[in-house]
N, C-alpha and C positions, 0 to 999 in steps of 0.2 A: 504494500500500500504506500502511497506516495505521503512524503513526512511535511509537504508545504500544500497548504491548499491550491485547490486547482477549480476549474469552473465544476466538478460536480462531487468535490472536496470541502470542505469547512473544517476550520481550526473552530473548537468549541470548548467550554470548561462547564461540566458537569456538576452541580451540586447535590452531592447523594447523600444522605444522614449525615449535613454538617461538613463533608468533606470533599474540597474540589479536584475533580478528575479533569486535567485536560487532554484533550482525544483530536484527532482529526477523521472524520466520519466521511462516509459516503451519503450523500443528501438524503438519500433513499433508507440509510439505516432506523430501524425502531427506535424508542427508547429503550423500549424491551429486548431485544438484540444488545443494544448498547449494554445493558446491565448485567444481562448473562454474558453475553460472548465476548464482550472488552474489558467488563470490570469483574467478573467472576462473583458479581451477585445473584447467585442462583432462586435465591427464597423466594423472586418474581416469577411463577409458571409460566411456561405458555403454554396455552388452553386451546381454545378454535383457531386463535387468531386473526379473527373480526372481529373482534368487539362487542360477542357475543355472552361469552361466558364470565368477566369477572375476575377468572383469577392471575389474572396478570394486572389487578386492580395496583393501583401505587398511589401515592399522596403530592401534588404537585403544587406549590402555594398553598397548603391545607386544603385542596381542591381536590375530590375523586377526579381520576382518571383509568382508559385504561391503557396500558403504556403499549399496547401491541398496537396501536392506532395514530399513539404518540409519536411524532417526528422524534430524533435526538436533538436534531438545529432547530428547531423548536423548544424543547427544554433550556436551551443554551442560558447559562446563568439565574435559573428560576431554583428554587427550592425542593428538591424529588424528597419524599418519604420512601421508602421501601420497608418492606418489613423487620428487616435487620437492623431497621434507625429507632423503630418503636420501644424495646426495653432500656431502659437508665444502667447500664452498666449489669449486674447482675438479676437488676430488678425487673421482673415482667411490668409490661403497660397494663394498665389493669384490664382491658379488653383481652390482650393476650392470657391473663391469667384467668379471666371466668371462661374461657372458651376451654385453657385447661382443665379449671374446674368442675365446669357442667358438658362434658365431653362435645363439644362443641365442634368436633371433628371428627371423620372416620377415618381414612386413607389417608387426608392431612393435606391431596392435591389442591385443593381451593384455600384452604386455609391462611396462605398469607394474602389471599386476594380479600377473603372474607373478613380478615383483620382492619386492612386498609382500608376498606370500606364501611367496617361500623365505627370505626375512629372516626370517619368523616359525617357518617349520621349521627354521631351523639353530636357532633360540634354542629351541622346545621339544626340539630332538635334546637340545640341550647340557643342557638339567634333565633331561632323561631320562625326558621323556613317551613312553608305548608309544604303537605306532600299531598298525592291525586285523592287520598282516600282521605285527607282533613278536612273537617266538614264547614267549621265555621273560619276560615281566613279571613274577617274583617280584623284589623289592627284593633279593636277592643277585644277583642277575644284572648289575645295573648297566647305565648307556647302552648301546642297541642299538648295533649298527654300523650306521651310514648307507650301506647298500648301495642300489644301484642302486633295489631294490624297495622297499623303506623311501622312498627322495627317489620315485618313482612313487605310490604310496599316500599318500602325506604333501602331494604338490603334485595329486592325482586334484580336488579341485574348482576347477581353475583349465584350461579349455578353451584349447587355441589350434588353430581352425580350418586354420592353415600345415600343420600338423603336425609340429613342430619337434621335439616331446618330447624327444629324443636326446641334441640340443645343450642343452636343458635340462636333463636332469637333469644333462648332463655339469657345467654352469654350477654347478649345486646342491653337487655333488659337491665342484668347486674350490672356492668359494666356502667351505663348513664346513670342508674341511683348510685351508686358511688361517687361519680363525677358530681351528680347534685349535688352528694351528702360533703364532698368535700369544698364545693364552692360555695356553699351556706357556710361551715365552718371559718371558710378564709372570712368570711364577711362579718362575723361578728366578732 
């Protein structure tokens, strides 16, 4: 591969859990490509690879994505999550731990896409984005409740073949009361 860009070349710097890769890509490359096959971040599957299934879900500005769709020269200097960026050093993210907790996984293949993705629906719950299935969206209404149907509709493009769904939304479920229970704490 040629080490200076060229017209279908880009010199790029990759921000992956905090830490800058820089890479020279072929315009065409994924971000997902990118992750697995330049930076040896494997925890991002590839699944269909349309953008179908989810588990090649990643966090990009705190934003779902899914990165088999992702350009890399598109990420260029943005913020990526991956699954490997979510625990604090020995510490699971607490989405990771209730999903270990409440077996929130079978085979494990969707699993880090499933991750990335309810990390990103507690934090749209918590600004109080509607989703199809919230009934009352007038701004007096305030945050839905994260009911069961809300965490199913909210996590619906992320597949797992197991069929876990259950243990997952339960995951979903603990995971954002904890988040609550810990941002009422900070607050008082």
């Amino acid at each position: 591969m040629a080490s200076t860009p060229s017209s279908t070349y880009s010199a790029i710097t990759l921000n992956i859990n905090g830490e800058k890769h820089p890479l020279t890509v072929d315009h065409r490359t994924t971000l997902l490509d990118a992750l697995r096959e330049r930076l040896d971040l494997t925890g991002t599957k590839k699944g269909c690879d349309q953008g179908q299934c989810g588990a090649c879900t990643v966090l990009i500005d705190g934003r779902r994505a899914v990165a088999c769709l992702q350009l890399a020269v598109a990420a260029d200097g943005r913020e990526v999550t991956t699954v490997e960026g979510m625990a604090e050093g020995d510490r699971l993210h607490p989405v990771q731990q209730a999903f270990l907790d409440l077996d929130g996984y079978q085979c494990g293949y969707c699993t880090p896409g499933q991750i990335c993705s309810a990390v990103a629906v507690i934090e749209e719950h918590a600004a109080g984005w509607p989703s199809a299935v919230t009934r009352d969206v007038g701004p007096e209404a305030g945050p839905p409740e994260l009911t069961p149907e809300e965490i199913r509709e909210r996590m619906s493009g992320n597949l797992c073949r197991c069929g876990a769904y259950v243990s997952i939304v339960q995951a979903v479920s603990r995971a954002a009361g904890a988040r609550h229970q810990n941002t009422e704490e900070a607050t008082v």
